[in-house]
N, C-alpha and C positions, 0 to 999 in steps of 0.2 A: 585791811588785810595785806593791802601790795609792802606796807611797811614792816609787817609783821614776817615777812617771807625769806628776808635777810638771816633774820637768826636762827634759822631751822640751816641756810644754805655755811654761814660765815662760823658759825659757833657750835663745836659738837653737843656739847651740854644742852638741858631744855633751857629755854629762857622763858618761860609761862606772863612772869609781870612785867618784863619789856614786849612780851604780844600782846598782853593787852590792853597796854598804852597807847601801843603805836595805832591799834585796832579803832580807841577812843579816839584820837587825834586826827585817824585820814575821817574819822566818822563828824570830827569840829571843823576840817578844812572843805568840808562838802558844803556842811551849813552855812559858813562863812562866804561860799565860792558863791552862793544861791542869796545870800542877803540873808537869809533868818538868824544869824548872830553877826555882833558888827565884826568887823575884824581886830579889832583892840583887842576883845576879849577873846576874840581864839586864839592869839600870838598868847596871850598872859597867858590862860589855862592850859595853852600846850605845852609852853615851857615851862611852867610851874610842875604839871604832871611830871614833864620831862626830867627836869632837873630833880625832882622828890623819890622818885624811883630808883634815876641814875647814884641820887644822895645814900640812899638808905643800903646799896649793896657795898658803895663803897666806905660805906663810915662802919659796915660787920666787919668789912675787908681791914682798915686802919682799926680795929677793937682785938682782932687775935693775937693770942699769946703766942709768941716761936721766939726760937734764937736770934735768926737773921730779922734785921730791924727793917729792912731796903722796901719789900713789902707793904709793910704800916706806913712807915714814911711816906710811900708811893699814894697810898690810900687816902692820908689826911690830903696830900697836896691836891689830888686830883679830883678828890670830894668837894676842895675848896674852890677848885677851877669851876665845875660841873653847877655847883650851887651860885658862885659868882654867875657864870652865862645866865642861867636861869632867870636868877634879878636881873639882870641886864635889861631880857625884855620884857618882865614884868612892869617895873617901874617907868619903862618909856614914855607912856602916856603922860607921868607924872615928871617927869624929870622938866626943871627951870633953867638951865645949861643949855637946852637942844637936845633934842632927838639923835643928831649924828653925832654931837660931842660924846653924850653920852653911854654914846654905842662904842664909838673910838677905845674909850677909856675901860671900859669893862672888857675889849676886844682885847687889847696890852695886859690887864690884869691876870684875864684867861690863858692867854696865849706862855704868861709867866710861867703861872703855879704849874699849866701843864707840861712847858719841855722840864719842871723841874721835877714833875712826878715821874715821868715817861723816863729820865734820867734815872731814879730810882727803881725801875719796875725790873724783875727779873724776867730773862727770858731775850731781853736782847739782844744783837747783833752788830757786831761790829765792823764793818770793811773797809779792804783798803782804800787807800786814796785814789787810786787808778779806779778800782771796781765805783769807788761812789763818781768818779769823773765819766767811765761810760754810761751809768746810769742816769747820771743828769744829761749830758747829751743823747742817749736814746728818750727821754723823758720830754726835751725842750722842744722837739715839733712836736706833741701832741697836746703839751701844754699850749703850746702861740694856738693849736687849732681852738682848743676851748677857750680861750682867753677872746680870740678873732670871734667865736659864738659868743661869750659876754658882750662883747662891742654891740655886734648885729642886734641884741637883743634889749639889751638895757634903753630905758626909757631915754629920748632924746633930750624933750623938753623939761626936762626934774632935772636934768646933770648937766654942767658943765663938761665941755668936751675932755679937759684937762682929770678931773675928778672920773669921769667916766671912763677915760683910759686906764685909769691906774684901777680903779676895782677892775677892771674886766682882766688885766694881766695878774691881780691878787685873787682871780676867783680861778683863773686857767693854773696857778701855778698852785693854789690850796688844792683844785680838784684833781689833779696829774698825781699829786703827790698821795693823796689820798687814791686813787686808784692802785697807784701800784704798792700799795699796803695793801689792800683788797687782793690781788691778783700776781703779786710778788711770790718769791719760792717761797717763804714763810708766810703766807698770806690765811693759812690756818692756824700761826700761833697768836697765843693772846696778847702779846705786846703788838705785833701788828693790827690786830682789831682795837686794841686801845690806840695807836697811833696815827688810826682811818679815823679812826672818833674825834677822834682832839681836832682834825683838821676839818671834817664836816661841820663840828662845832663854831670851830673858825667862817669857814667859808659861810655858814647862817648866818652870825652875828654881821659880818659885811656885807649879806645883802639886805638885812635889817636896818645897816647904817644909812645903805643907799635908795633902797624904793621908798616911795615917798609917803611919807606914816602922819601927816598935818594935812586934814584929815587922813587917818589910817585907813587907807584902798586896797581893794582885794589886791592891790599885785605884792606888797609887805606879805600877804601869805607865802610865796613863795620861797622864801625864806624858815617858814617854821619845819619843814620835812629834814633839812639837812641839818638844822637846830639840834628836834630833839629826835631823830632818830644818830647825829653824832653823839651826843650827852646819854644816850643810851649803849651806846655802844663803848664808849670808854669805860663805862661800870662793867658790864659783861666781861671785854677784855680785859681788864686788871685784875678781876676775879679768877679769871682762868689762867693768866699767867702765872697766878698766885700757887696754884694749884697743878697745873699742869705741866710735864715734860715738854723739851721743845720738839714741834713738830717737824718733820723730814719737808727739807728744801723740793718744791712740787710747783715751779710758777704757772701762773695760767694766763699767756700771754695776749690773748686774742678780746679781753676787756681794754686792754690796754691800748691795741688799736681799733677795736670797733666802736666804744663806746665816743672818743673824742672826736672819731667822725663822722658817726650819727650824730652829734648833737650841732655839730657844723653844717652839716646838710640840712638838719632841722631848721635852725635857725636862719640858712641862705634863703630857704624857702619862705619863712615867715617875712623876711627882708624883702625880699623881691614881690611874693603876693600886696606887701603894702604899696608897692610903685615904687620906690627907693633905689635909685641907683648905686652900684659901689665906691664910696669916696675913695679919698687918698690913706687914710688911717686903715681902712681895709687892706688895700693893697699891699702895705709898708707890712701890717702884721701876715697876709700869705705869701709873702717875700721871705718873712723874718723865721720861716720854718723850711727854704731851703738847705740852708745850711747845716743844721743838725744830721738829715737825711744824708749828706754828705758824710761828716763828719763820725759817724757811728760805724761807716763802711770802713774809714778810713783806723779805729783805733781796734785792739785786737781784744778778744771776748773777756769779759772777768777783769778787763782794766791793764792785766797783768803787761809787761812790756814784748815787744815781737822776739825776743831773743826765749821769756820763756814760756812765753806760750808756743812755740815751734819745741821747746824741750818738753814739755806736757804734752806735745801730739806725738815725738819720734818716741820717748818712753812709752806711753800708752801703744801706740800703732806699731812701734816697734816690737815689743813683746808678743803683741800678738801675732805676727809676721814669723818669729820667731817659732812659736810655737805650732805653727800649720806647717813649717817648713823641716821639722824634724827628719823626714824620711827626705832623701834627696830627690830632684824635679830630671825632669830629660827633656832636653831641646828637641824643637824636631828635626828630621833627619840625621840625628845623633842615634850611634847603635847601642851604646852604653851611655846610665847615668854618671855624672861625675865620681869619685870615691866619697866624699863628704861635702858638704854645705858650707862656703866659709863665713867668715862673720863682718856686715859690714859697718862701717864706721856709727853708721844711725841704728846699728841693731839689729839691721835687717838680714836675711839668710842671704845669700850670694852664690851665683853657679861660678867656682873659680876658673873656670873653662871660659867664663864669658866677658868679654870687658864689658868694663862701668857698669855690672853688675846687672844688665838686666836680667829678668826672670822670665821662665820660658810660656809660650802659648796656652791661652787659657782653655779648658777643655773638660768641664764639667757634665755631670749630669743632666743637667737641663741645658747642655749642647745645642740639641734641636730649636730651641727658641730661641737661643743667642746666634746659631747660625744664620735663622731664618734673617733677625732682625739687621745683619752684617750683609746677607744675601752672598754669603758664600760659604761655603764648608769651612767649618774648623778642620785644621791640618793635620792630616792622618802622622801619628807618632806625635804628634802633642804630648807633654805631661800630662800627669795627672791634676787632680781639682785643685791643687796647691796655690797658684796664684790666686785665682779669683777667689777662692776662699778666705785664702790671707789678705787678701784687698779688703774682702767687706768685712772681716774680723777687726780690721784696723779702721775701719769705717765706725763701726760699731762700737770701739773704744773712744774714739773720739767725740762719739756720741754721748758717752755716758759722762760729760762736764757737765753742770747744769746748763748752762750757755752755750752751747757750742758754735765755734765759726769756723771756714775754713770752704776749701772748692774740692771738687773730683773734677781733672779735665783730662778725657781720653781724647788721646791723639793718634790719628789713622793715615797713614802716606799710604799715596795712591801711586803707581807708575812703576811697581814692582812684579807684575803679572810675568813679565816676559824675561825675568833672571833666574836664575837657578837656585836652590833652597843654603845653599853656603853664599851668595853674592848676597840674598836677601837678609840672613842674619847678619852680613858684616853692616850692610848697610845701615840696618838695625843698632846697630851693635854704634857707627857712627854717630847716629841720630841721638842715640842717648847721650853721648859723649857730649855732644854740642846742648844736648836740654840740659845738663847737669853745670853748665857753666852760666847760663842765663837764672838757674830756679836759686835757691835759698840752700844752704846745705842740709837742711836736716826735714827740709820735703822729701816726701816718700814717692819712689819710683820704683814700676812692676811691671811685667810684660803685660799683654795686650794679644785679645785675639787677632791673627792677621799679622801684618805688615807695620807694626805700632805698638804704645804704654800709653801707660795710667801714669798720671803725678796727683798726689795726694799734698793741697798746700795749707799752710795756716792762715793764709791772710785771707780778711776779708771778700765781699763779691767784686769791687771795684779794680784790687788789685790783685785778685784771682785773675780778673779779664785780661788784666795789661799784661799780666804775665802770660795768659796764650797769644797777646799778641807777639810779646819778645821771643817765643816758639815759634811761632809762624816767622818771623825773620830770622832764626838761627837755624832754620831746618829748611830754607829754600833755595840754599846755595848748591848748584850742581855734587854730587858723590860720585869721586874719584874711587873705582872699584880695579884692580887689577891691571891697571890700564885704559879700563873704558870710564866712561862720562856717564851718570844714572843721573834724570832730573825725576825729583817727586813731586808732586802737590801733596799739602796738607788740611784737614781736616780736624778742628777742635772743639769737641762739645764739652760743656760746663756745666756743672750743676754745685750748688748751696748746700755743703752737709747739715746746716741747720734743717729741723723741721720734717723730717721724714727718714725711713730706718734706711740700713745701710744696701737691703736692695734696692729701693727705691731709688736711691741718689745713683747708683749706678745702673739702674732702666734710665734716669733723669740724663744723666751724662752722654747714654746713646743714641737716646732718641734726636737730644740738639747735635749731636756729630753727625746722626743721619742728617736733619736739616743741614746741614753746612756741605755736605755733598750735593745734594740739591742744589742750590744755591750756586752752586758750581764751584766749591773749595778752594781752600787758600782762603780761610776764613776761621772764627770764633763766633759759635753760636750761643748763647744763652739759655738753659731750660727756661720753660713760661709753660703753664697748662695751658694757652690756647696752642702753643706749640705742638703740645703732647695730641690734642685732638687733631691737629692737623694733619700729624703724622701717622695716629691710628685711623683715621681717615683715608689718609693713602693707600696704610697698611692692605685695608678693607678692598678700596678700586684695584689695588695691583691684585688679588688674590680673587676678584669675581671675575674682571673683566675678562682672562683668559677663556675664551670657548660661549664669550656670549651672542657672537653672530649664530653658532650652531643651536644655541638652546633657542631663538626666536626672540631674544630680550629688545634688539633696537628697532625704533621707528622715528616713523619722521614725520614731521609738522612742517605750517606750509605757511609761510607768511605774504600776503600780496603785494604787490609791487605795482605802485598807484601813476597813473598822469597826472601834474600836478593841474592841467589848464582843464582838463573836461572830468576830471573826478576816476576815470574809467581803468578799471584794471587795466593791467600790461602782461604780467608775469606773475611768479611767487619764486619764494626763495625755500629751498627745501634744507629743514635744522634738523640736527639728530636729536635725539633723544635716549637716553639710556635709561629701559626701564625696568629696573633691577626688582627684584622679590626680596631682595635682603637691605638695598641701601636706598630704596624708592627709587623719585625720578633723578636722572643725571645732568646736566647741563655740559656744552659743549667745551664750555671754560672747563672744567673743573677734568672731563674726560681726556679732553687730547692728548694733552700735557701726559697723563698715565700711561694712553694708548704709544705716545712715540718711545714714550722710555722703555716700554715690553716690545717694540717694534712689531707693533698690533695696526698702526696707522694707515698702510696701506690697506688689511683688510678691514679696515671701517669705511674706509673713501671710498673703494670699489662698490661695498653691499650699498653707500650711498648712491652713487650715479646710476646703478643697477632699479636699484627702486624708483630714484627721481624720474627713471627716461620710460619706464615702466605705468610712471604718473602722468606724466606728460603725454606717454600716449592714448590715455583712457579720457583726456582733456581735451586733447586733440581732435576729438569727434563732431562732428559738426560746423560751424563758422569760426569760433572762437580760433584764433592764434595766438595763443599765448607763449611765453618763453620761460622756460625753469634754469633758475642760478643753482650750482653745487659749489660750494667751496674745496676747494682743494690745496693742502697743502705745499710748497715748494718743495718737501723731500719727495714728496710720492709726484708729483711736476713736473722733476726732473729725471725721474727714470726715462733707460732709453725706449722702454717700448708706450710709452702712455698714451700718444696720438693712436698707435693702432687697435689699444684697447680700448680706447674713446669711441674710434670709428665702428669697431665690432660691436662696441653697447649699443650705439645709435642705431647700426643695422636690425639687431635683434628686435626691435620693439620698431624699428619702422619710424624713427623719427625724424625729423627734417632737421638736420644739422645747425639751421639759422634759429631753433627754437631753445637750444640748450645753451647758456653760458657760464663759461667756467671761471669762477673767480678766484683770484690769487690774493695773499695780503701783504699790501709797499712793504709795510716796515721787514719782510722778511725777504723782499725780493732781491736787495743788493749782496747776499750772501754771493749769492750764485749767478748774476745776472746776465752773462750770456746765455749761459743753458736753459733759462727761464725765456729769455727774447726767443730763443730759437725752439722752443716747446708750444709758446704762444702763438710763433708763426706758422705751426704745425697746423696748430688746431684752428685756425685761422683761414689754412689752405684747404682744407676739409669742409671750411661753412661753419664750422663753430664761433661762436662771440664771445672776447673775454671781455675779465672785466678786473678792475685792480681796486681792492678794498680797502678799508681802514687806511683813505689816502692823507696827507698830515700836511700838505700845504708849504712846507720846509724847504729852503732852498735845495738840497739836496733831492728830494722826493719831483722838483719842478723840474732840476736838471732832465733828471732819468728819464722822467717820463716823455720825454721825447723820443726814447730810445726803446719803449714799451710799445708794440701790435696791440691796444687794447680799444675795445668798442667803446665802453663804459666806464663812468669814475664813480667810484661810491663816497661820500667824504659823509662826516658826521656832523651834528648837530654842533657844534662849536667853531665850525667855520661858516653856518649861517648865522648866528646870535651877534650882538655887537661883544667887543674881545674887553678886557677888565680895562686896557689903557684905554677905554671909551676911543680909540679907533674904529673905524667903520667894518663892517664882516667884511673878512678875507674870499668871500664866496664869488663876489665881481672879481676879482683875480681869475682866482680857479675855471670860473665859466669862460673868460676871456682864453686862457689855455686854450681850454675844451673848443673854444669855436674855431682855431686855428687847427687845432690837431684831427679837426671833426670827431672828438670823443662829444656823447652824452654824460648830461653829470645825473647821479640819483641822489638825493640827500637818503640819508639812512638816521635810524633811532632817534625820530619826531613824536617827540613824545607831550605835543601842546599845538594846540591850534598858532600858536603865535608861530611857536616853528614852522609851521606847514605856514602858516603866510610870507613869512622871513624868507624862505626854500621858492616859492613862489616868486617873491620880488628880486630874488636874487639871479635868477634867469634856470635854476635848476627844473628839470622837463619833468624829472621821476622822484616819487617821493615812496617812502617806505619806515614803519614804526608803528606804535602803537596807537597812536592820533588817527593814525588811517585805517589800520587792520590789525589787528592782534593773531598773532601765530594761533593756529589749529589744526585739524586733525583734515584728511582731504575728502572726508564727505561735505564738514563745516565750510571749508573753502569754494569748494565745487555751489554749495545752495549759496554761499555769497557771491560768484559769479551770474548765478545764474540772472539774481539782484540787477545786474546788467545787462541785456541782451546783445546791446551793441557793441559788446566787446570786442573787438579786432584789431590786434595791432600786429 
């Protein structure tokens, strides 16, 4: 049945007596696989059926009367192919030459009659030189992969390494080829299903040559699926060529790369479960498929050369440009639109008011969502929908190539906030000036909401990129404005017009310019969907976080803070927690970062220390002395009032000053490092204990910390372990510091008893991670102290 499933998917017409060969034949490869029939006689009888079936549609095919002879002709030849395979592996068993001779020979025979029937078959295709040279380059890394699974797979000890190579690159390049006739833009006409056939015909008979058939072993079966389920598909396909129209160019790209590297993964796996390491032949073939991946980026779609495939994207995209731009556009703060549209070199409409043609501010309908995702208002007196319309119009024709290649990369300058709306369009107006001398002449260029354009290019992803990076160096030279000096930064997202419609590629293009703001600009980001989740992800925390101190969403967890010589609590460290009703739990990573960007981070730290001292003094009752750590950041550290609002918290809830420690983190301390010394020495004179986190052992981090008031050193779990250069832990260092400066050290994020012993021998007093105590909740905390009675420190 799995063989029979093909010509329902590959062949509009019924094929009734190729299903129920195929039906018979997976029904001989079972018996055969289980020993109830030998395997001799399931290779003869499948390919006997095979080839008799295959025989008989195409010798009605070569018996019809018509004018045109190419047909018939087609028919004899390929009837003669179909029926040669078929003996081929009948007689093997019988054959006095050899098995592989004999296979050789009837292989050359077949492989004749059929380029010469396929030659003759109507319904063809013919392409250029170019179009079949990118095709063989996109084709050759997925062929090396199946070829690289031949290797993997093929029997060691039966083959010579030399013999072994060569099938396994004559089985990657018969199978590649044959895929993409399967899944080609014509991959529904009948000469492509006879041209899949011919070559799975191929590809059987060479593995017939090669598994070992003296005694015939069930692995020779493997062989007979691709035999005669080819040898039946060339009868089908001839037939239908014979008959049928050709069908509409519809590739179906995604066999093309899934299937060669499922069967590489398949096969890595069967490699490796045998204990098999990977040789040098391995290597040499996943080496030998970087280059194409290169290479495919590097040549421009359809084969055609970069001059005219850039005139098939400016005629295509130009016209349509053309035609949204009929009514004329209005700049902003323009009182009147221009009188007419002019026309520019590539086609495009032109505001002759404007130099180098840019087009004005986008300003659409669905405004609100593109403003949101910009995080600022589109610009009141904006145009009408004209741009971003004519953008993805021209998006959308360039779409409609079968192939298409080519980038969207919006470009956003930043550092325009504080000019007036004529300095910003001149600036503007500059900017383009200076993109138009780096891009291609007949890339397409369009206003941009904001501060910024769109370039619309033909080349490839590779030199899409290079070309925002030659934008980012033509646009970061100061702008000489009336007199004055404007520096901008720039921002450039990309996106791949292949493979999704023309709004998509431009959501694709703003979401990677968001990321490249992020990131801190003056950069070129790439779309990627983990991209896109990362960024609707943000989307999400910028849009809840606002107002979630007031709804009751944050709490806090409590993680101990251990002696490392008598086992016995000290303290705990108090983590937020965000715990949202729409995005689950938050972590502190993933939250801050959001919180400082909406300037929300003061009141998180504050509800922090508010609750911790709050905690601390319900703990506080009794004998126990413990201490609770707050992280706090160095923006909110460095305010002028922090120590008095410190001191006000501590007073409210009654807590003894020596029990709270504030910890700061090194790598952010040198920002600002006197206002940090002199905040530390605040809360210092008050009775509070700092403490300096995520400390890194670095020459520079050992300078400073001379020049840091801190009680405490927290360093991590990689300055106890031994370091990769097999030097000894850097932790005898650090504690030697710490004995001179009288700082305690705490090891933090001990996540193995070996650490907690390493953190032990290393002279560290406090230990803190999951090997010790796992964060929770302060009832959880509270019954693990109590675990301890003698807790006092």
């Amino acid at each position: 049945m799995l063989l029979a499933y093909p010509f329902r998917v590959l062949v509009p017409r019924r094929a009734a007596p190729e299903a129920a060969t195929s039906t018979a034949v997976a029904l001989l490869l079972l018996a055969g696989a289980v020993g109830l029939v030998p395997a001799s006689v399931v290779i003869a009888l499948a390919a006997g059926a095979g080839a008799t079936v295959a025989g008989v549609r195409l010798s009605r095919l070569a018996g019809r009367r018509r004018a045109d002879l190419s047909p018939r002709t087609a028919g004899v030849l390929l009837d003669a192919a179909v029926v040669t395979a078929g003996l081929t592996a009948v007689v093997l068993p019988l054959a006095d030459v050899g098995s592989t001779v004999a296979v050789l020979i009837g292989s050359l025979v077949v492989a004749a009659l059929s380029g010469l029937g396929l030659h003759r078959l109507p319904g063809r295709t013919r392409a250029s030189a170019g179009v079949r040279l990118r095709r063989s380059v996109e084709s050759s890394g997925p062929a090396v992969g199946l070829a690289l699974a031949g290797w993997l797979l093929l029997p060691r000890a039966d083959l010579p390494g030399s013999t072994r190579l060569v099938v396994a690159l004559a089985l990657g390049g018969l199978g590649m080829a044959a895929l993409n006739a399967f899944a080609g833009p014509r991959r529904r006409s009948g000469a492509e299903v006879c041209r899949g056939g011919v070559l799975l015909t191929l590809g059987g008979l060479v593995l017939l040559a090669t598994l070992p058939t003296e005694p015939v072993g069930p692995a020779a079966l493997l062989a007979v699926p691709p035999l005669v389920f080819g040898m039946l598909l060339v009868a089908v396909g001839a037939a239908d060529a014979a008959d049928s129209e050709p069908a509409e160019p519809v590739a179906a790209a995604w066999p093309r790369a899934v299937l060669p590297a499922a069967m590489l993964l398949l096969a890595a796996g069967v490699h490796l479960a045998a204990g098999r390491a990977p040789d040098r032949t391995s290597v040499v073939l996943a080496l030998a498929a970087v280059p194409s991946l290169v290479l495919r980026d590097l040549l421009p779609a359809g084969g055609t050369s970069t001059t005219e495939r850039r005139a098939a994207h400016r005629r295509r995209a130009g016209g349509a440009v053309r035609h949204r731009h009929a009514a004329p556009a209005r700049w902003p703060g323009r009182a009147e639109p221009p009188a007419a549209p002019a026309q520019h070199h590539s086609g495009r409409a032109v505001d002759p008011a404007t130099p180098s043609g840019v087009g004005p501010a986008w300003a659409t309908d669905d405004g609100a969502a593109w403003s949101a995702l910009n995080r600022r208002p589109v610009p009141a007196g904006g145009g009408g929908p004209g741009d971003r319309a004519a953008l993805l119009d021209a998006l959308a024709a360039i779409g409609d190539v079968p192939a298409p290649t080519g980038a969207l990369l919006l470009v956003d300058l930043h550092g325009t906030e504080g000019v007036g709306p004529t300095a910003r369009e001149d600036m503007l107006a500059e900017a383009v000036h200076r993109a138009r001398a780096v891009i291609a002449p007949d890339d397409l260029v369009t206003g941009c909401t904001g501060a910024g354009f769109a370039v619309v290019t033909a080349a490839g992803p590779m030199l899409a990129y290079a070309l925002g990076t030659r934008l980012l160096t033509a646009l970061s030279p100061p702008y000489r404005l009336g007199g004055a000096v404007l520096r901008v930064q720039t921002s450039i997202g990309l996106a791949e017009l292949s493979g999704a419609g023309p709004a998509d590629v431009l959501r694709q293009a703003e979401l990677a310019r968001r990321r490249a703001v992020q990131l801190g600009r003056d950069r070129v980001e790439w779309y990627d969907a983990f991209l896109e989740e990362q960024l609707v992800r943000r989307l999400d925390l910028e849009r809840e976080l606002p107002g979630a101190v007031a709804r009751g969403e944050l709490d806090l967890v409590y993680q101990p803070v251990v002696d490392l010589a008598d086992g016995q609590p000290v303290g705990a460290e108090a983590l937020l927690r965000w715990r949202s009703p729409v995005l689950g739990t938050v972590l502190p990573a993933e939250l801050l970062p959001v919180a400082e960007d909406l300037d929300l981070i003061g009141e998180l730290e504050w509800w922090v220390l508010d609750r911790a001292c709050r905690q601390l003094s319900d703990w506080s009752v009794g004998v126990r002395e413990l201490w609770m750590a707050v992280n706090i950041t160095t923006r909110e550290l460095t305010t002028p009032d922090f120590v008095q609002r410190a001191a006000a918290v501590l007073a409210a809830y009654g807590v003894p000053p020596e029990r709270l420690v504030v910890e700061v983190s090194e790598p952010r301390v040198a920002g600002d490092l006197s206002t940090v010394v002199a905040r530390l020495a605040g809360l210092r004179s008050l009775g509070v204990r700092t403490a300096l986190d995520d400390f890194r052992a670095e020459h520079a981090s050992l300078a400073q910390l001379r020049r840091l008031p801190i009680d405490l050193l927290k360093v991590g779990p990689e300055l106890v372990g031994a370091r990769p250069d097999g030097q000894p832990p850097l932790i005898d260092v650090v504690v030697n510091v710490g004995e001179r400066l009288g700082v305690e050290i705490v090891a933090e994020e001990l996540e193995s008893s070996a650490q907690v012993e390493g953190a032990r021998r290393g002279g560290c007093r406090y230990g803190q991670g999951f090997a010790l105590a796992r964060p929770a909740t302060a009832e959880r905390v509270e019954a693990y102290f109590e675990e301890f009675p003698s807790a006092s420190r």
